[in-house]
N, C-alpha and C positions, 0 to 999 in steps of 0.2 A: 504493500500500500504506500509505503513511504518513498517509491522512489517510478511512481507510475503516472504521474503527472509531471514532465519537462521542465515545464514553465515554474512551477511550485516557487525555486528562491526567487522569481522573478516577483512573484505576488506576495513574496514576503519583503521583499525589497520594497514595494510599492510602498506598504503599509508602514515600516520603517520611515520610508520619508516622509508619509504623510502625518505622521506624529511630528518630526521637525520641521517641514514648511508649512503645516497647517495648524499645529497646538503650539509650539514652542517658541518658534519665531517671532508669529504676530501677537501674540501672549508678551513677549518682553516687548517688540516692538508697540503694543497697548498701554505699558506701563511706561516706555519712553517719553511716548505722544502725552501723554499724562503729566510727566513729570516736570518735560519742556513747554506745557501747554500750547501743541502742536493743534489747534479746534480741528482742520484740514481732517490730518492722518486719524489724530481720534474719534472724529465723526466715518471717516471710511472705514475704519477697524470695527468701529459698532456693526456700519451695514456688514462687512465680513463675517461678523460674530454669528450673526442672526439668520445669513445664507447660510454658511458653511454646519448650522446647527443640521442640518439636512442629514449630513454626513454621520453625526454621532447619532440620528434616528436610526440609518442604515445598521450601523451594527451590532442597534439593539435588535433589529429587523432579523439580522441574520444570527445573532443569536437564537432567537427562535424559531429558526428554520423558514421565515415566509421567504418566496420566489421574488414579491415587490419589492426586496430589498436591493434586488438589482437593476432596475427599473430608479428608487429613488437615488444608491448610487452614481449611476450614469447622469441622471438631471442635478447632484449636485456636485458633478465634475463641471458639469456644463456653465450653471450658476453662478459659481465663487469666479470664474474669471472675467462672466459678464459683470458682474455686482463690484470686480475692482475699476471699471472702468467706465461705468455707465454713468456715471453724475458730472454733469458738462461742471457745476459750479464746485465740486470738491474736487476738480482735476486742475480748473485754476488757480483754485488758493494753492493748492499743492503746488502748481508750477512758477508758482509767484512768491514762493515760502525761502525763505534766506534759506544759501546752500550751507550746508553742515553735514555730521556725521548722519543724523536723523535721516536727513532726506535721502541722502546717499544708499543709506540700509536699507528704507525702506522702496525705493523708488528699483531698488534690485532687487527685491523679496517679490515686489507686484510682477516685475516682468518673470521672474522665475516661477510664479505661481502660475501666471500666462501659461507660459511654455509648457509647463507640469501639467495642468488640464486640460490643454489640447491635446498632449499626449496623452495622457492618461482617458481620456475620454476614447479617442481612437483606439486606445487598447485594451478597452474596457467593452465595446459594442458586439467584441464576438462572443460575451457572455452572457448578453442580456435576453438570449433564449433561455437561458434558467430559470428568468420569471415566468414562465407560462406553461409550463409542463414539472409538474410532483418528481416524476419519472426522470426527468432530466435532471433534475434540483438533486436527485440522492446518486447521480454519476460522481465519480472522483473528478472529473472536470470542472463541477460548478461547485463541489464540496470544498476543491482546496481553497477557494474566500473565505468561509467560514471558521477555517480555522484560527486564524488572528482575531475575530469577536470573540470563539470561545475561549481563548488561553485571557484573552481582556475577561473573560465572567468568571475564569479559575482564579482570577489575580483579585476583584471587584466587588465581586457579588457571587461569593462561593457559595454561600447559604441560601442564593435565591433561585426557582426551577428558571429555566431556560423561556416556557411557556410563559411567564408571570413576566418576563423580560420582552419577550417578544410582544405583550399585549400592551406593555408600556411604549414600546414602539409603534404598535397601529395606533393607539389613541395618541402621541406627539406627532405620527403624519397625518392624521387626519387633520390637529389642527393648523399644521404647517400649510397645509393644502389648503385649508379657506381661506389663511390668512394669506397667504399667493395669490389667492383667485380674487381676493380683495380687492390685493395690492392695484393686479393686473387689469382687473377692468372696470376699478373705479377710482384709484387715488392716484395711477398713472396719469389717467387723464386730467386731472385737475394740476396734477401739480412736475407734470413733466418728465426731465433728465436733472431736476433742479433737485438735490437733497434737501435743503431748508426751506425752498417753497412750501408753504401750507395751504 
């Protein structure tokens, strides 16, 4: 079993990084924008926060084994590099923001985060038959993702069932998902590519 999937360190490699360019980095880069009362990058790190939460639905998702997980996966690789880029007024202040360490870090963190979701979305599409067939979802093919949620629930939440983990996952996508469809087709429209427009 351990050695019938090719790919395997490739998807543990993923997962590796995406603890560093997506928890850890913008996590200090959070408390930098904070520190240096950066309004810019700390208001684009909130929207990051609140996209990229997408992600930690998925592996509660695939903690308990639902197919949708890969499905919410793929839309929040998608997401988090639209969401760095899409606010015409926090792209100016950023570009208008006196050069220092700050920007520098963080202005390479966004393009690598770019680059890392386009890839990773591209490398991510030949899996998301997983979500729609039971049958497919218990192949060692679409098993080896799972594995890094569950070694996260052996380390996290040892004492909690897998089921009870997975249901907390449908009920934060479900509310992710209104709050999306909200966004998308009514607060869009009022208030733009503008962040602070209300």
């Amino acid at each position: 079993m351990e050695n019938d999937v090719w790919f395997r360190q490739f998807v543990w490699i993923d997962y590796r990084l995406a603890v560093i360019f997506m928890v850890i980095i913008p996590l200090i880069l959070l408390i930098w924008a904070f520190v240096q009362q950066a309004d810019g990058i700390q208001r684009l790190l909130t929207i990051y926060w609140r996209v990229s939460s997408l992600l930690a639905i998925t592996i509660y998702l695939m903690i308990g084994g639902f197919g949708v997980s890969f499905l919410s996966g793929l839309l929040g690789r998608i997401l988090i590099p639209i969401s760095l880029w899409f606010w015409v007024d926090l792209n100016d202040e950023i570009e208008y923001q006196a050069n220092g360490a700050l920007k520098l870090v963080f202005t390479s963190w966004r393009w690598a985060m770019t680059i890392y979701g386009i890839l990773g979305t591209i490398a991510f599409i030949p899996f998301v038959g997983c979500a729609f067939s039971a049958g497919t979802l218990k192949t060692s093919y679409c098993q080896v993702w799972l594995e890094a949620p569950l070694l996260f629930k052996e380390y996290f939440h040892a004492n909690s069932k897998p089921a009870f983990l997975g249901f907390l996952g449908i009920t934060s996508l479900i509310i992710y998902v209104l709050y999306l469809s909200y966004f998308v087709l009514i607060k869009l429209g009022k208030q733009g590519r503008s962040a602070t427009q209300q």
